[in-house]
N, C-alpha and C positions, 0 to 999 in steps of 0.2 A: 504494500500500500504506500505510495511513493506520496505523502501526504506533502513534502517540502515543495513537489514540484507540481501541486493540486493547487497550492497557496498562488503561486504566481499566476494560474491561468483561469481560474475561476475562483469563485466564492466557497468559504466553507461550512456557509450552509448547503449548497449543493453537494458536496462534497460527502458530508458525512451523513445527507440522505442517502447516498450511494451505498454508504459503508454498512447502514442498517437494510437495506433493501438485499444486498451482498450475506450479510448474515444471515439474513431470514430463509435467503434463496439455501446456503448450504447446511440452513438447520433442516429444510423440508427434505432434498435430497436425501441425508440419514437416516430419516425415519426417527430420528431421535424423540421427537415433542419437546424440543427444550426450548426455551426462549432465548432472546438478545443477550441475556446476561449469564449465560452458559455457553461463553466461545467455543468454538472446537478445540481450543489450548487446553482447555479447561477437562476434558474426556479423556485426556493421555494420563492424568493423572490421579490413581483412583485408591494408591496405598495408605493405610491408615497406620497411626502410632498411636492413636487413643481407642476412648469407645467410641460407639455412636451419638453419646449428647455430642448436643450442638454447643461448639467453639462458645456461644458468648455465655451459657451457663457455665463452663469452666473457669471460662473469666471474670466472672461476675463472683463462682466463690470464692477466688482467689485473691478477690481484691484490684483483678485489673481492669475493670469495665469504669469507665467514668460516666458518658452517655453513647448514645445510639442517636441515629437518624431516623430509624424507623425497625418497628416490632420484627420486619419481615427480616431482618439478620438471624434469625431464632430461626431457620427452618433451616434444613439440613442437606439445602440443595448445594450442587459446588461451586464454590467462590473463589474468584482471583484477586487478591488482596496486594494493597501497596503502600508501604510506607518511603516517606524522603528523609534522606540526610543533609544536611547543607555542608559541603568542604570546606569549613572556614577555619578548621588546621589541621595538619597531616595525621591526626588519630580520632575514632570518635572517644568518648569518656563514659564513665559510668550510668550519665543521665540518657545517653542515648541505648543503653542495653535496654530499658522494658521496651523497646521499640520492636528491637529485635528478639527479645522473649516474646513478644503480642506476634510476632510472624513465624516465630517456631509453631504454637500452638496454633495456628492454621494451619501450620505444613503440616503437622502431626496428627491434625485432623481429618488430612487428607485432601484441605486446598491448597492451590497454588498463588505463589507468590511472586511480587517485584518488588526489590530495591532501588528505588531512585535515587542516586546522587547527583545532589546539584550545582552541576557545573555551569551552568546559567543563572541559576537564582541565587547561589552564593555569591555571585556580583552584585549581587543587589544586597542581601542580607535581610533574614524575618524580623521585623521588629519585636516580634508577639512576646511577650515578657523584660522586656529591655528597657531599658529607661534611656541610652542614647545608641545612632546611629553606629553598625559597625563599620571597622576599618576597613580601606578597601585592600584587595588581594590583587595582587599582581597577576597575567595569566601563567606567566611558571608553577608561581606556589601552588595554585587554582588545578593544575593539570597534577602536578605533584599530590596534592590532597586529593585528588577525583582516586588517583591511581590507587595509593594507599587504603583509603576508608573500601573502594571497591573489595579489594583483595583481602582484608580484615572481614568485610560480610561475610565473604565466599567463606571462609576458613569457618567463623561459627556456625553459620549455618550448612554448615557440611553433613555433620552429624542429624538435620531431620528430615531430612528428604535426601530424595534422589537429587541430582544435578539439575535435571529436567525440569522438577517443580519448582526452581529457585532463577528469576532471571536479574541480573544487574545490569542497570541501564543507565545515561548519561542524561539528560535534561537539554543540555548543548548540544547535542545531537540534532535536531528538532529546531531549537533557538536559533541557531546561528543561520536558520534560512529563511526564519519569520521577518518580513518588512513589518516595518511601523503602522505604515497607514493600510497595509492588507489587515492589519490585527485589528487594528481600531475600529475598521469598516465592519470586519464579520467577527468581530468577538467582542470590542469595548462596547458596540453599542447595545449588546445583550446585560450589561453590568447597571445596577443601577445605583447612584454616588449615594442615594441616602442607607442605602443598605450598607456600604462597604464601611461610610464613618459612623456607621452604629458598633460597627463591632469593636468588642473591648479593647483589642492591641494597640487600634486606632484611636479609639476615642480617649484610651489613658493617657500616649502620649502628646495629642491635641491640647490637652487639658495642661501639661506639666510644662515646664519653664524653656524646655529644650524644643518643644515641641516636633514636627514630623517632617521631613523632607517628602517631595513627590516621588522619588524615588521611590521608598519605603512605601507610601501609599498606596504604589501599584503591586506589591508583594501579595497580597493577597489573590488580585486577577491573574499574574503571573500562575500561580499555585494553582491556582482554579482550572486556568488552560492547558496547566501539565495531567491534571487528573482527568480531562475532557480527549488528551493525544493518547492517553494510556485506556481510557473507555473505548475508544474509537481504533486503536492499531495494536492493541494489545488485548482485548478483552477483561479488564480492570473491571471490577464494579463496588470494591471497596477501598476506601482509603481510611489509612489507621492515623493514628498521633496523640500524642500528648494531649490533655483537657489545655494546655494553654494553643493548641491547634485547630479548636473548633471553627472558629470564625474562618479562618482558611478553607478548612475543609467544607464547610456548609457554604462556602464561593463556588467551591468546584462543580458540588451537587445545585446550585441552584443555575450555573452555569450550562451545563449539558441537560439540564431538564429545558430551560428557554433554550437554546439551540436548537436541542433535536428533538426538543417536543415530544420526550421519551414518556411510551406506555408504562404503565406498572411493570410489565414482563422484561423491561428494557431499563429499568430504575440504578442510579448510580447511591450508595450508602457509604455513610461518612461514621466512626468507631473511635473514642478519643477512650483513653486508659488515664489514670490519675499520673502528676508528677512523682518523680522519684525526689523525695526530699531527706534532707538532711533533720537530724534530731534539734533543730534550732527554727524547723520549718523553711529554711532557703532550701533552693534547687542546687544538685551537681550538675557542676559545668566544668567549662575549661579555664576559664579565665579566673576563678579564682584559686589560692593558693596548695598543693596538694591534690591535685586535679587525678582522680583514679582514670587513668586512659585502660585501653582497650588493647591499643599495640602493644606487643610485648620490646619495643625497639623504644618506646619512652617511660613503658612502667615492667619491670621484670615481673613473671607469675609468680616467683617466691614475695614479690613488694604486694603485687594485687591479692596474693591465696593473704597474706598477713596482713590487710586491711577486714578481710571480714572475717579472719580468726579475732580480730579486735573489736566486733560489734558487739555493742551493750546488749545484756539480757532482755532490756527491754523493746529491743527492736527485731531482736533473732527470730522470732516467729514469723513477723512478717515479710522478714526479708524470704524468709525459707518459701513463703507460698508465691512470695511475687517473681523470685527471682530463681527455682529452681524446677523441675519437674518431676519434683517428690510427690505423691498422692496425700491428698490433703489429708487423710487416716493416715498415714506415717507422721506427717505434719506432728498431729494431733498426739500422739504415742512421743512425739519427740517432745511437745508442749507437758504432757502427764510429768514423765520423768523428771522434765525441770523441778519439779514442783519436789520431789522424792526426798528423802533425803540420805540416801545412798547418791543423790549425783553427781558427775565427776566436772567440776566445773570446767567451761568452754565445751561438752562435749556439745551442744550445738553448735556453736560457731564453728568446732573441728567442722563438721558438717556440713555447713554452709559453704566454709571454705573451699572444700571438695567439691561441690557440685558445681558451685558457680566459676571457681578455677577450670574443673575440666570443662565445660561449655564453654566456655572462652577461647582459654588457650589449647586445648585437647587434651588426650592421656598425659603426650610427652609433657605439656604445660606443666601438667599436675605431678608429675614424678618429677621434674627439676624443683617443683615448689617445694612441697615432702621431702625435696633429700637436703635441701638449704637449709628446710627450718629444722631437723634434726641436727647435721650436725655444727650449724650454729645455736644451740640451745647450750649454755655455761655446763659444763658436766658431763657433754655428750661424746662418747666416745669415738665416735667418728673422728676420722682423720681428717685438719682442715686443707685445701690447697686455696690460690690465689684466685682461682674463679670463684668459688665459693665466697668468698669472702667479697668481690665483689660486686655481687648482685644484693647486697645491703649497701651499697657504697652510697647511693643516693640518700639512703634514707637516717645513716649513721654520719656523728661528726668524726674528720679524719684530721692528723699531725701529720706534717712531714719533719723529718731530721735525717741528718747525716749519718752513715752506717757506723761511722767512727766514733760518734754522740752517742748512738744507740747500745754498742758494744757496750758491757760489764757495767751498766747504767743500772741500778736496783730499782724493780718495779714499782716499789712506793713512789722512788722518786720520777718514774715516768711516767703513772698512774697523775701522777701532782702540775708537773709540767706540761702536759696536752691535753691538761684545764677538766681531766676525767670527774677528778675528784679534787678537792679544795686546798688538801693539807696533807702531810704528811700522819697529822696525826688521826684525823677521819679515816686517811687506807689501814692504818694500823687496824684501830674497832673495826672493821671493814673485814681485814685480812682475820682478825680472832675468831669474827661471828661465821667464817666460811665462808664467807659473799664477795671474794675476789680471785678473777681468774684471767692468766694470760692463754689463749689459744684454747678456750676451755677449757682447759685443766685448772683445777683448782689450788691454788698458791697457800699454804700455812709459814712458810717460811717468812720472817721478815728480812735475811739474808740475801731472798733472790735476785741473781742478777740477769740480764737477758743476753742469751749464749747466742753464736752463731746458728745454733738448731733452731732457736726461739723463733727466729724470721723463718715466716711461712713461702716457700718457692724464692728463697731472697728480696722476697718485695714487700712484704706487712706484715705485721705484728694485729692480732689482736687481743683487745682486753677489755675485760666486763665489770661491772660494777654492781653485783647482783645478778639478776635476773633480765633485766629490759637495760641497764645503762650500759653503752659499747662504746668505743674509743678504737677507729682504726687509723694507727700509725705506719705511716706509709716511708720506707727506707730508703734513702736514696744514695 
């Protein structure tokens, strides 16, 4: 369906009468009975990972349904669903996994899905939760992040479908052959302005001191007409997102309904999931400090598995039903024990850790994380080498000193000097009460001095202060 080169010669409303008249023709051929929003894409793909409830009771017990467009997502017919990502830096982050959790559980249900990155609309940038305009992207970075976030989807979502039921597509593809005034003609004037400054994204920053560039204003018809190319050459009929995505998404659908003047049987539905928030009520993002990425090439899985081995008791329920594919009665069995008092503290967050690590990163993910946090754990007998130690490097403070400084130096006094611990005489009580270790091993000696074996691979020294305080001294 050569839609770019439909644009230049007629109208797209003509156009994409064709494309429904075209579908109906090869729904009748089949014999099938299906309607407009059962492409023929849609029939290749019929394996299931769950039961037969329908997708949005799953997600509704789970906590991920925020609203619906309409009741009729409740039937169990098959659905092509699409979520977007905007490239606006080379990894997605934490806040964009339920996106990608809400698209497993379609695949798993046995529909097929699109990832959109947007390599066109990240020029622009969503306003929708923002309080000012984003930076702009250069197109390198733009191609570089398109590449990236693409190849990160493919990887997670590897594990819930076949190849087949997962497509990743570009937005600039499409973009870069739309004219101005063809779009304006046969799609701006379908848009209506009091509609679009009603919606919240709009109307907050209208209100605030900063207010809204046009640019941004148009972010929403843009979004609108990606979901109307993905209805129309893709057979798309749902588009998922965040609750702060509605307003976007109900563009899309009110978009392709005036267009094409779509029957019930032809109906396009919009699915928003609640924010992933932090225990202060903000969203994770990228921009602020500590940003849990996704790629393993900006946060290692031994960093990401030890972020949710660190989630409060009182979030670890939730996070287990939002963000894994544990059956809610295991959930619930994991929630009982909490409660026990035989329980071994963290064993949910161990848990958590595990599922959410391998879905991300994969088995390998999860066996580099598990063998980090072992035998960096003060005590553990594991032997350390220099890669181990530095996939903590981001997250621990490090010293550098000269190997000749280093030499026959007493660990009190280099515990003291790369600012580990305060005094000489704090590592003492430190070293008495058992709670000081170079390389793991535990130090009673107040004699010790750090030998040539001490440096791990000839490049680092590590040392603990306890259980959680580490110090890597780096030799040079």
């Amino acid at each position: 369906m050569a839609f770019a080169a439909a644009v230049a010669v007629s109208s797209l409303l003509l156009r994409t009468r064709t494309l429904l008249l075209r579908c109906a023709n090869q729904t009748l051929s089949t014999g099938s009975g299906l309607g407009i929003s059962q492409f023929p894409l849609l029939l290749r793909h019929r394996r299931l990972y769950c039961s037969r409830r329908n997708v949005v009771e799953i997600l509704e017990e789970r906590g991920l349904l925020d609203s619906l467009t309409s009741d009729a997502l409740r039937d169990t017919k098959p659905l092509r669903v699409y979520c977007g990502f905007d490239p606006t830096a080379e990894s997605l982050h934490l806040g964009n996994l339920l996106g990608i959790i809400v698209l497993s559980w379609f695949l798993r249900c046995g529909h097929s899905a699109v990832a959109l990155v947007g390599g066109a609309t990240g020029r622009v940038g969503d306003p929708s939760g923002k309080s000012l305009e984003r930076p702009e992207l250069d197109s390198i970075a733009l191609d570089r992040n398109v590449s990236s976030i693409s190849a990160t989807i493919r990887s997670i979502l590897r594990t819930s479908s076949s190849s087949s039921s997962i497509e990743i597509l570009n937005n600039y593809d499409w973009w870069k052959d739309v004219k101005l005034l063809d779009f304006l003609k046969d799609v701006g004037r379908f848009a209506r302005v009091g509609a679009m400054m009603s919606k919240e994204s709009v109307r907050k920053r209208l209100e605030s001191e900063q207010g809204m560039s046009y640019t941004e204003f148009t972010y929403q018809l843009l979004q609108g007409y990606d979901f109307l190319r993905l209805f129309c050459d893709h057979g798309v009929n749902v588009q998922i997102g965040g609750s702060d995505q509605w307003g976007n998404i109900t563009a899309g659908t009110d978009l392709i309904r005036r267009i094409l003047q779509a029957e019930e049987g032809a109906a396009a539905y919009g699915l928003t999931f609640p924010l992933l928030l932090k225990s202060d009520g903000t969203k994770f993002g990228k921009s602020e400090d500590g940003a849990i990425w996704l790629s393993p090439s900006l946060l290692s899985p031994y960093q990401f598995y030890q972020y949710f081995f660190s989630i409060s008791d009182a979030d670890v329920i939730r996070f287990l039903k939002i963000l894994t594919f544990l059956s809610i009665d295991e959930i619930s069995q994991i929630e009982s024990e909490m409660q026990s008092t035989g329980y071994a503290q963290n064993t949910a967050q161990r848990r958590l850790a595990e599922e959410v690590t391998r879905f991300v990163h994969g088995e390998e993910g999860l066996n580099e994380a598990l063998k980090a946090t072992q035998a960096l754990r003060p005590g553990a007998q594991t032997k350390l080498d220099w890669n181990t130690i530095e996939t903590i490097a981001e997250d621990v403070p490090s010293f550098t000193l000269p190997k000749d400084q280093v030499l026959n130096l007493s660990l009190l006094d280099l515990s003291v000097s790369t600012g580990l611990l305060e005094s000489k005489s704090a590592a003492r009580r430190l070293m008495k009460q058992g709670g000081l270790y170079l390389n793991n091993d535990r130090v009673d000696s107040e004699g010790k001095k750090i030998e040539a074996d001490d440096i791990v691979d000839g490049k680092v020294i590590l040392i603990s202060a306890g259980k959680k305080n580490k110090m890597i001294v780096r030799v040079s």
